[in-house]
N, C-alpha and C positions, 0 to 999 in steps of 0.2 A: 431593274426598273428605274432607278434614281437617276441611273450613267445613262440610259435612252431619255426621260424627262431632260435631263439638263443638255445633251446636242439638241434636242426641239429645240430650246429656249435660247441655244446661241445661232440656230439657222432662219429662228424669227427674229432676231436682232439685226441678223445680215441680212433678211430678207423679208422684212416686214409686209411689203404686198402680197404675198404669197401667202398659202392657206398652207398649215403643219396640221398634220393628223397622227397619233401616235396608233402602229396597228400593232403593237406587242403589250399585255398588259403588265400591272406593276404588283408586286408584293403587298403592297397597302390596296390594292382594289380585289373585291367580291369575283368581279366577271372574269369569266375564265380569258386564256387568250385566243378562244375561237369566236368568243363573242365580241370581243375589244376586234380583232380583225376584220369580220364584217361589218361591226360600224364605221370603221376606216374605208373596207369598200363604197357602203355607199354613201360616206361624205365624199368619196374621189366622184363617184358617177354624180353628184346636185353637182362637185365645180365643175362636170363637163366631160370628165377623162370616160374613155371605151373602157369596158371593163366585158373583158372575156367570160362571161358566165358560164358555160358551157365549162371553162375547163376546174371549176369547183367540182369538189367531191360530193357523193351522194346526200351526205350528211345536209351541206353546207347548200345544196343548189336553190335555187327558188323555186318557188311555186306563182301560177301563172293565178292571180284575182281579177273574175267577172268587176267589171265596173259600166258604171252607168254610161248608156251613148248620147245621154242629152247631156249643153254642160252645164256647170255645176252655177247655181243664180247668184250664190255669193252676197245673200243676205241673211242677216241675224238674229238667231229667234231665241236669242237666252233672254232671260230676265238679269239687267244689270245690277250692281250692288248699287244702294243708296250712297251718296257722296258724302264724303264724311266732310261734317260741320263743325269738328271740332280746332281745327287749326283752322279754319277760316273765321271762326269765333276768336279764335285767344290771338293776341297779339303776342306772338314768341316769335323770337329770331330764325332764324331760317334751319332748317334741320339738316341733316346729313345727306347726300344724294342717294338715292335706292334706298334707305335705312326703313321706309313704311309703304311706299307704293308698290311692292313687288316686281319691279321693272328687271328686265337683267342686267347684270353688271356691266358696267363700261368704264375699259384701260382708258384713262387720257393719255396722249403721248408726251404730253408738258408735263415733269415731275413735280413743277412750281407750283401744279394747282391742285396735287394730291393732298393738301395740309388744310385741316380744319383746328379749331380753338375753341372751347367750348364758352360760353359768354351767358350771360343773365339779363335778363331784361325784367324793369320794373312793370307790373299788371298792373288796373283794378283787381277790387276784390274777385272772390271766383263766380261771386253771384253774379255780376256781370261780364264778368271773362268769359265765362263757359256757359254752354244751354245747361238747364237743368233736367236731369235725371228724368226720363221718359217713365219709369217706372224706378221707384227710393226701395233701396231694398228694407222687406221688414224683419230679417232675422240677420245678423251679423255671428259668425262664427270670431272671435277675437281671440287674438295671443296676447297674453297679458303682460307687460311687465313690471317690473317690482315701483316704481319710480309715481310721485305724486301725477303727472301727464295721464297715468293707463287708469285710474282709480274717477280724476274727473271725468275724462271722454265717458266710459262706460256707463257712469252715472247721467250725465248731458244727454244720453244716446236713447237710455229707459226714461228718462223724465220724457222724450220725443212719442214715447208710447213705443220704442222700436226694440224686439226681442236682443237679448245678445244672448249666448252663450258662451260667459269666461273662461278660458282657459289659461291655469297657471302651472308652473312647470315646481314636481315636486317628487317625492322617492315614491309614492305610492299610490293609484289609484280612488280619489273622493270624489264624490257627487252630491251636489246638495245645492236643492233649488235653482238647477240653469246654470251653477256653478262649477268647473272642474277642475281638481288637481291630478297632475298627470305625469308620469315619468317619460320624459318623451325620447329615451332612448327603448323604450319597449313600446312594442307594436300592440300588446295585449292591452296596453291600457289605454290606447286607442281603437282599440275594436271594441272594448268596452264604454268610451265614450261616445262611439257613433251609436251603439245599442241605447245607450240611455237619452240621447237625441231624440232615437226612432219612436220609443216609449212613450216620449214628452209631448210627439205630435209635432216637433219643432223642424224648420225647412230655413236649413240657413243658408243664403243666396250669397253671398259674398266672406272673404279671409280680409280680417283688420288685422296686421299684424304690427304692433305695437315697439318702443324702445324697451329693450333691458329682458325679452324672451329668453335668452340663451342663460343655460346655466352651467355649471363646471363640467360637465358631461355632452353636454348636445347644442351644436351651434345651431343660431337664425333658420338659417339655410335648411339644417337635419331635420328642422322643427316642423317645416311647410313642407318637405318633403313627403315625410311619414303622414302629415295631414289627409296629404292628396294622394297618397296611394290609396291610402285606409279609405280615403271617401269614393274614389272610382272604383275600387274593391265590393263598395256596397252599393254603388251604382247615383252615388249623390254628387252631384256637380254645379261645383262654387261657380260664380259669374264674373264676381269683382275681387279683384285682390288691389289692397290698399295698403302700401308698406311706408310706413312713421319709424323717423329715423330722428337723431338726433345729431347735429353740426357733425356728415359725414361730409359734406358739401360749403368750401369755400366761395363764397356769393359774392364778397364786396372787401376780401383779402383778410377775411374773418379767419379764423385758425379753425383748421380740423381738428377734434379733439376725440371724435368716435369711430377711427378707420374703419373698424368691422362691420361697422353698420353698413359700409357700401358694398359686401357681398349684396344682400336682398336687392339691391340694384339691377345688379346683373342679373340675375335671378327672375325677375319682375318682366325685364328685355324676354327673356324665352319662356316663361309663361306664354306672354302673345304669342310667340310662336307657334309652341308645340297644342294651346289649348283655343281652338278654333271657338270665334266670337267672346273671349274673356277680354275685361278690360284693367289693364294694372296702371297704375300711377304710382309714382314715388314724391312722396312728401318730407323733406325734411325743415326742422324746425330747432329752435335755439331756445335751451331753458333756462330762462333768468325769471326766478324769484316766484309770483303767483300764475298758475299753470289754466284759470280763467280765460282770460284774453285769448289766450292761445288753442281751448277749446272751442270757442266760436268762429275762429278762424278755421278750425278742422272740419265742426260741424257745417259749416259754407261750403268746404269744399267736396264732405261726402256727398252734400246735395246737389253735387252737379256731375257734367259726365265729361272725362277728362282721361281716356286710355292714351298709354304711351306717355303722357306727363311724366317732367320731373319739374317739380314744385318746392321752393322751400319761403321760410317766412323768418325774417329778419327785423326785428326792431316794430312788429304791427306792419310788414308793408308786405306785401306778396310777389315774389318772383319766379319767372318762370326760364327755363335753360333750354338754351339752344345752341346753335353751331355757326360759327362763322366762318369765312376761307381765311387761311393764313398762310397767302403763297411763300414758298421760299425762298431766300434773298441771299445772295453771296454774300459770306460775312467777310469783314478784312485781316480776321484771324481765325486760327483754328485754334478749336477748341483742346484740341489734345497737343501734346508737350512730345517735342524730337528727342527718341532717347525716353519718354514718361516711362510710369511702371505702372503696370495696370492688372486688374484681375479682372478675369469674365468664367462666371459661373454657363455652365453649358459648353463654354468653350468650344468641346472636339466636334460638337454637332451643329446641325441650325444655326441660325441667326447668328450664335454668340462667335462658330467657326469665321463664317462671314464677316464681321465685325474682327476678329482676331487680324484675318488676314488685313485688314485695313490699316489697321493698326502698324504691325508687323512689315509692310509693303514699302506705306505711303512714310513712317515717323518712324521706323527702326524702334520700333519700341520692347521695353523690356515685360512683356504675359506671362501673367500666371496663368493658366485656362485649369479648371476647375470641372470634374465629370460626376457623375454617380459611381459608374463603375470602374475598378482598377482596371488598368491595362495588363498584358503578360509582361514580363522581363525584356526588356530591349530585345535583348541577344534570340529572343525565342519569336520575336514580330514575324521574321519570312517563313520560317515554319509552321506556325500558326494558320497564317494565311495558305499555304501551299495545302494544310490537313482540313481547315474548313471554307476556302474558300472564299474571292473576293465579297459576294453577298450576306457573310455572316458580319454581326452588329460589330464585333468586336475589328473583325477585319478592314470595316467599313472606318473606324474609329483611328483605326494604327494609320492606315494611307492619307488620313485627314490630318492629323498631327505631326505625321512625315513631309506633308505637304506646305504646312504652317513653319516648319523647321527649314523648308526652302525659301521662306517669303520674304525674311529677314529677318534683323533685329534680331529677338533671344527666347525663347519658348520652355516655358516650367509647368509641367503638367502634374494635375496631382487629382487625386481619387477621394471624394467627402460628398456627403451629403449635405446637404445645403439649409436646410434644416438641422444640423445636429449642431448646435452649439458651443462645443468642444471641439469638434473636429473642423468648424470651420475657425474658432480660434487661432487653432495649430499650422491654417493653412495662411492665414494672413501673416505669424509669422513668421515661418516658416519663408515665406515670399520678402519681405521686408528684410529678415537676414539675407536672403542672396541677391534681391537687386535691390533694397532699398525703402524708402517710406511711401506709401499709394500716391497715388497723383489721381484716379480717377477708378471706379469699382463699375462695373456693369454686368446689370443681373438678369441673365439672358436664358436661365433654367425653368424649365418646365415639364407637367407632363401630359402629352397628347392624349384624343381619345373622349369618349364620353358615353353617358348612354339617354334615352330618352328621359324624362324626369316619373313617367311610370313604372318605370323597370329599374333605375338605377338606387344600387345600394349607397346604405352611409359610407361603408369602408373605401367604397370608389370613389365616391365625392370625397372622401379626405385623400387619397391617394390624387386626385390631381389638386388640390386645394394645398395640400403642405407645402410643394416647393415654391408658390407666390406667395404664400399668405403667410405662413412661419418663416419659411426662407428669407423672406423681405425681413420680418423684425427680427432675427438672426443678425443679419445683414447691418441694419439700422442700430442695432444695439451694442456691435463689435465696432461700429465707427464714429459712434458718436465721441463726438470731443478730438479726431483726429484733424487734418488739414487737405482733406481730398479736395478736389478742383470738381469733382463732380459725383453724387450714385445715380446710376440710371437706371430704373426698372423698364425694360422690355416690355410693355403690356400687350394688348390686343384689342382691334375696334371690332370684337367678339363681344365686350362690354357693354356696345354701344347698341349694333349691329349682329346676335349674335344667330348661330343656324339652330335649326332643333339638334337636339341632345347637345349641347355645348351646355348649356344651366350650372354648372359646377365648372366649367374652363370660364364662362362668361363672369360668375361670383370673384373666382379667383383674381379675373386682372381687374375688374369693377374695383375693388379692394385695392390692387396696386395702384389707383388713381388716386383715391382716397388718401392712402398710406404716404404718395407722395407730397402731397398738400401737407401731410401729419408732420412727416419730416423737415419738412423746411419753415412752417411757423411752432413747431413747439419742440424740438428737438435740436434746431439749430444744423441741419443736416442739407448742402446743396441736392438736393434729390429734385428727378423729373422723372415723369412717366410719360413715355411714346408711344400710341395705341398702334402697333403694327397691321394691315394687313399681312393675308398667307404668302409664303412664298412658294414660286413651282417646285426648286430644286432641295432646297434643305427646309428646315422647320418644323411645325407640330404638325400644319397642313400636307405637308409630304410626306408625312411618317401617319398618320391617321391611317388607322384602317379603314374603311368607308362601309357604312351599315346600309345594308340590304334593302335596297330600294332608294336611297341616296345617289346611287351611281351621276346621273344626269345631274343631278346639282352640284358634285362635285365637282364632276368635267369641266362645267360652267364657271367656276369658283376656281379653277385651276389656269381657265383659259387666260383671267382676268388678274392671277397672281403676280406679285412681282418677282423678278428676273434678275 
């Protein structure tokens, strides 16, 4: 599947006028390959080509559909959507291409002009930035947190006359007058919260979800999760999700100081996706001193209507985030060292392979490449492969590190999870003993996959979330105070941009954005973060298995991948 994807990908390089159709499918796709076959058919018959139908088999033949003999008038009788008035109200810098119109994807052929920057722009307040709320919602479901910010808003919010129901994160289930304490790694004590909701009479139309929710057992993310199952489970469906963060967001070169708060970012991104007609915003805000000022400012802005926002408020002045281009420009050095030593977690696969070989090619450079799993014993690689076969993961892994071992330069592979803190100890010195002191780290690990945010478990949200989220401050934590030339976290514009079921891939690099800002104003660490799109041939996008009825936006997503 990967070895047919990547000839497509170089006979559309040599042959870009030309329409590629793949008719054999891949390991990572649902559709069998009788059905990936005749959609190959008939994209061959729209460009034009004779296609013998007769000599299909029974199975496969068509069937002949009555159609109308008059022709068709080719006029329009839906009801369109109302045109949104919300970015034609706020004055925000220009957003990402595709990222809210649903348009389909378009490759540019200029690489120059695939590069965006995210940038800030100074608003009015939101009472006149934004229309206001067509209908204010009057129950608020809120996540609590411990901090003076969650104790004023909720109070501001009931002095407005408007219901809230608090919820505070605690070992045991309490209730007491609209208030709840709740263990939010148990489901029971949220099925007992929505029962004493039901009791109340109370209809909470929107999720406030506050700074400092997460407690030693269950993150932001686990917290809204379990929310919104437990509420579709009982057939209650929130409108507005409103996520308060604290300085996860550098505005004006101000330091990040609360990485993890830019999961809910991501998180907030696939909401809209997956929960049709819901409106998220992301608001972050800086706590200095009395948390007043800064209530009024929140309250302006739940009175207004504001989906897709991201919003923070700096010093009393309100800013709004957007996207600008940031074409690519030949620099007059490279950034990497002839002969550097370098480590890239992910290494043998995706991205980080890619990147390896660049390295390795172009600068003879000295790689560590860094995988999950061990490899066999040199001596046992052709055996291996000859008993399971070029398609088996492991075999796919040995011919990619054999291959990197041709490219040049010096190749150190080694087996750690990227997350374990001792074992990636061992592996930085382990590397430093045999070529030498880091010149630059790149952290290209990840893990694919996801599920819708109704179905998906905590253990899976932590199973893709560890290696960006822990992995990074592993990462950060083993080299602070070192002399690297550069960390580069891999991200994804999944953060930005992300598809339904990503919610937990999207949390994760959302974070590595965050993280990077974290690292270079308070850590003292050269860290960036690159929001990759997919790629055809190797990555998380190529390895994704594709869920059941996703097929066609895949394809679409694949046509548009880079190369």
């Amino acid at each position: 599947g990967h070895s047919y994807d990547a000839l497509i990908g170089i006979a559309r390089q040599q042959m870009s006028s030309s329409v590629m159709v793949a008719s054999l499918g891949g390991e990572n796709r649902r559709a069998s390959d009788a059905v990936v076959f005749r959609q190959a058919l008939a994209r061959a018959w729209e460009c034009g080509v004779s296609i013998q139908w007769e000599r299909l088999d029974g199975e496969t033949a068509g069937r002949r559909v009555p159609l109308p003999t008059y022709p068709f008038e080719r006029q329009r009788y839906w009801i369109e959507p109302a045109p949104p008035t919300v970015e034609a109200a706020a004055p925000a810098p220009s957003d990402l291409p595709n990222s809210s119109t649903g348009d389909s994807y378009v490759k540019r052929e200029d690489i120059a002009t695939w590069f965006y920057a995210p940038c800030w722009k100074s608003t009015p307040p939101a009472m006149i930035a934004l229309p206001a709320q067509g209908k204010p919602a009057g129950c608020w479901l809120v996540l609590a947190g411990k901090g003076p910010l969650s104790s004023a808003l909720i109070s501001a919010l009931r002095a407005q006359g408007v219901k809230v129901v608090c919820l505070r994160a605690g070992e045991r289930f309490v209730w007491q007058q609209g208030d709840a304490v709740v263990n939010l790694s148990r489901a029971a004590d949220l099925d007992m919260l929505w029962e004493r909701i039901d009791a109340s009479g109370l209809q909470p139309e929107g999720l406030l979800c506050l700074p400092g929710i997460q407690d030693a057992t269950t993150s932001a993310y686990e917290a809204v999760l379990q929310i919104l199952q437990t509420a579709c489970s009982r057939r209650r469906y929130l409108r507005r999700f409103e996520f308060i963060t604290t300085s996860a967001e550098s505005v004006n070169r101000d330091p990040v100081t609360d990485p993890e708060s830019g999961e809910p970012h991501g998180l907030a991104r696939t909401i809209s996706v997956e929960f049709d007609g819901s409106e998220c915003r992301c608001i972050d805000v800086e706590m200095l001193g009395d948390p007043q000022p800064l209530v009024q400012h929140l309250l302006e802005e739940l009175s207004t209507n504001g989906p897709r926002l991201a919003v923070a408020y700096r010093g009393g002045l309100r800013w709004q985030k957007g996207w600008t281009p940031a074409p690519l420009k030949q620099g007059s050095q490279s950034p990497f060292r002839t002969g550097g030593v370098y480590l890239i977690t992910g290494g043998v696969g995706g991205i980080g392979y890619v990147l390896a070989t660049h390295l390795l090619s172009r600068h003879g450079a000295r790689v560590a490449v860094v995988g999950r799993t061990a490899l066999p014993n040199r001596g046992e690689w052709e055996s291996w492969i000859v008993r399971h076969g070029e398609d088996d993961p492991a075999s796919r892994r040995i011919r990619r590190l054999q291959e990197l071992e041709r490219a040049g330069g010096e190749v150190f592979f080694q087996a750690a999870n990227v997350a374990d803190r001792d074992a990636m100890r061992a592996v930085i010195e382990r590397t430093q003993e045999r070529f030498g002191p880091l010149n630059g780290v790149i952290h290209a690990a990840g893990v694919p996959g996801g599920s819708r945010i109704l179905f998906q478990t905590a253990e899976e949200a932590r199973e893709i979330l560890r290696p960006k989220v822990h992995g990074s401050r592993v990462l950060a934590e083993l080299l602070q105070g070192s002399n690297i030339d550069f960390l580069l976290f891999c991200s994804s514009i999944s953060a930005i941009v992300p598809a339904a079921s990503q919610s937990s891939y999207a949390a994760a690099n959302a974070f590595q954005n965050s993280f990077a800002d974290y690292c270079r104003g308070v850590l003292n660490i050269p860290a960036m973060a690159i929001g990759l799109d997919g790629w055809r041939e190797v990555g998380m996008l190529a390895d994704t298995a594709v869920p059941e009825g996703m097929e066609s936006y895949f394809d679409e997503r694949m046509r548009s991948a880079l190369t």
